[in-house]
Each structure stands twice: as structure tokens, then as C-alpha cells.
C-alpha positions as CSV (number, residue, x, y, z in Angstrom):
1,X,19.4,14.8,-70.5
2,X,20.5,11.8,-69.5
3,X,20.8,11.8,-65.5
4,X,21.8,8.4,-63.6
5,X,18.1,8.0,-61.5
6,X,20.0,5.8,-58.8
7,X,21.6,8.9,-57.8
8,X,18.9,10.5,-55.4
9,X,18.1,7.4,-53.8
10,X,21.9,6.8,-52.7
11,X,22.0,10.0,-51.1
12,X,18.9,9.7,-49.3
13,X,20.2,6.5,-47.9
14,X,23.2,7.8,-47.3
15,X,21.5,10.5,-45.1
16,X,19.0,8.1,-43.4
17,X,21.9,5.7,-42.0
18,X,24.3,9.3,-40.8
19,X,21.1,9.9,-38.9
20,X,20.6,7.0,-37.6
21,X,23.9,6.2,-36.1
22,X,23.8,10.1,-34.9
23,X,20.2,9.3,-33.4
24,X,22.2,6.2,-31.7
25,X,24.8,7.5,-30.1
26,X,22.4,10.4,-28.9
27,X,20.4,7.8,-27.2
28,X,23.6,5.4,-25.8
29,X,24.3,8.8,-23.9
30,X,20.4,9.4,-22.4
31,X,19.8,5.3,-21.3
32,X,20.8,5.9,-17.8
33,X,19.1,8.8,-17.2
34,X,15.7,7.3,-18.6
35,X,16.4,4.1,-16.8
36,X,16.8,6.1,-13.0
37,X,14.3,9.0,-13.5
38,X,11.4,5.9,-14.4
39,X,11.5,3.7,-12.1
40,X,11.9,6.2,-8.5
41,X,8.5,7.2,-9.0
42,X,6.8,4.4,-10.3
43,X,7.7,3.0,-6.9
44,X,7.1,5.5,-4.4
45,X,3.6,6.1,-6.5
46,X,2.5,2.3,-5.5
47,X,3.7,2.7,-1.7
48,X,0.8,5.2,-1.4
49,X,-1.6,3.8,-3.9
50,X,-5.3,3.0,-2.8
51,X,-6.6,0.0,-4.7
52,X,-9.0,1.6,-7.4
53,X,-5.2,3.2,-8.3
54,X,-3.7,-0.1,-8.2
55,X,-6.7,-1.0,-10.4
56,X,-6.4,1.2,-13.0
57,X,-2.4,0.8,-13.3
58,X,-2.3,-3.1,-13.2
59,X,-5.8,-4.6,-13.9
60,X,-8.5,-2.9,-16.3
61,X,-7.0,-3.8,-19.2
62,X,-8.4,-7.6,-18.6
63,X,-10.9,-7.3,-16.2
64,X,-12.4,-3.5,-17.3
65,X,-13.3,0.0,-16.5
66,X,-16.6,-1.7,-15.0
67,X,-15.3,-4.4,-13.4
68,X,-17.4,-6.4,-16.4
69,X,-14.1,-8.5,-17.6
70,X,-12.6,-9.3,-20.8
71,X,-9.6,-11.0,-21.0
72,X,-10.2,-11.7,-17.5
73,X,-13.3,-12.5,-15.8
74,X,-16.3,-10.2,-14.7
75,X,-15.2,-9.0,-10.7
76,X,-18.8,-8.2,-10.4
77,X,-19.9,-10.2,-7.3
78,X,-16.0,-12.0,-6.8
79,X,-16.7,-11.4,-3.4
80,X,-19.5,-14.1,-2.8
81,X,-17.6,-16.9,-4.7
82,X,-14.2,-16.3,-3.1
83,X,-13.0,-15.7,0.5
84,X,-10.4,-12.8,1.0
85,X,-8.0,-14.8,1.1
86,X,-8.4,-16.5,-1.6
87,X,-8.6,-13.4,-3.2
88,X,-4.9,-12.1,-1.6
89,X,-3.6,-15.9,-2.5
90,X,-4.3,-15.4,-6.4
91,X,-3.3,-11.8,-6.4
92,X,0.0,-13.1,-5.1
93,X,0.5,-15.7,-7.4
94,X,-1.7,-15.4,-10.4
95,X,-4.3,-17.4,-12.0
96,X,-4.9,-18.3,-15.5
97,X,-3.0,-15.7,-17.7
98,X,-3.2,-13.0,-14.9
99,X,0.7,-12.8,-13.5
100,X,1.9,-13.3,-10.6
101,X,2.8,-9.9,-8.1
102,X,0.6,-7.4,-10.1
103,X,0.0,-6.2,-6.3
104,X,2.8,-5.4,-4.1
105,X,3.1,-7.6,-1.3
106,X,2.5,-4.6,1.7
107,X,-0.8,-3.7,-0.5
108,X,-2.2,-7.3,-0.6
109,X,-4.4,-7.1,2.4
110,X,-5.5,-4.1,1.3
111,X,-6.4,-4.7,-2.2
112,X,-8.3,-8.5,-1.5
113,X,-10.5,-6.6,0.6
114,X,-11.4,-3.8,-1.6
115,X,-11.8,-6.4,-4.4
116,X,-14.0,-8.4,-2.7
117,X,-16.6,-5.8,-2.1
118,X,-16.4,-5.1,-5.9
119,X,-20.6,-5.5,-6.8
């Protein structure tokens, strides 16, 4: 009647740390194959992105679905306060907390404009 209790927890650590080093070495063999079939598309995808796509990839999370801000401020209106250009300059290189190069550069143009006649 008298069982040792520390025996079912040593074999469920011993089972947990086999399957982790199996769940490791499962994963070493999968990294290139996750790295090369992610990033392909993710690029050709923003090649042929329109700027409410580019939008809601890069920017909604701090600006919003409505363009009402957050994190970022409201785009409501961004148009009347800044040019275009200053619009392109800071989605090149960032203002506040908003990174740099959230746009690619062949999409800038593009994007300032549609921005700016966010109302």
C-alpha cells in the first residue's frame, strides 16, 4: 500500500522532454521550408497591392478600420493639414512610433495620394 507518489510525475517528465527534443528536431528539419514558402508571396502580394490593401496589412492596427486612429492619429481629413508629399516623406521614413518603410518605395506615390484623400 505503500507506492512511492514521485513516481508518476518522473515519468511524465520523462515523456514531456522525449517529446520535446522529438518536436525539435522535427522542426530543425521544416525551418527552411517555412522560411522560403513565406516570404515569395508576401512579396509578389505588395508588388500588386492597391493602397486600402497596403492599409489593411501595414496600418489599421494604429490608425483603424475607420481611419479614426488609435495608437496613431485620426487620417480623417490628413489631406488638408499635409501636402502629398509630406505625406510620401513620413511614409518613407516614419514619424513618431510609426516605422520607417511600412510602404514599399515603388508604391509611395501611390499610397500618399490615396491617403490624402482619406475624409
Amino acid at each position: 500500500m505503500n507506492r512511492n507518489p514521485l513516481i508518476p510525475f518522473l515519468l511524465i517528465a520523462v515523456l514531456g522532454i522525449g517529446l520535446m527534443f522529438l518536436l525539435s528536431f522535427k522542426g530543425l528539419g521544416d525551418h527552411e521550408e517555412l522560411a522560403n514558402g513565406e516570404e515569395e508571396p508576401e512579396t509578389a502580394d505588395v508588388a500588386n497591392a492597391s493602397p486600402e490593401e497596403i492599409y489593411q496589412q501595414n496600418c489599421i492596427t494604429c490608425h483603424g478600420e475607420n481611419y479614426e486612429g488609435g495608437a496613431g492619429p485620426s487620417l480623417v481629413g490628413v489631406g488638408d493639414r499635409l501636402s502629398v508629399d509630406e505625406i510620401k516623406e513620413t511614409l518613407k521614413q516614419g514619424k513618431g512610433i510609426m516605422p520607417a518603410n511600412l510602404v514599399p518605395d515603388e508604391k509611395l506615390d501611390e499610397m500618399a495620394e490615396w491617403v490624402s484623400q482619406i475624409k
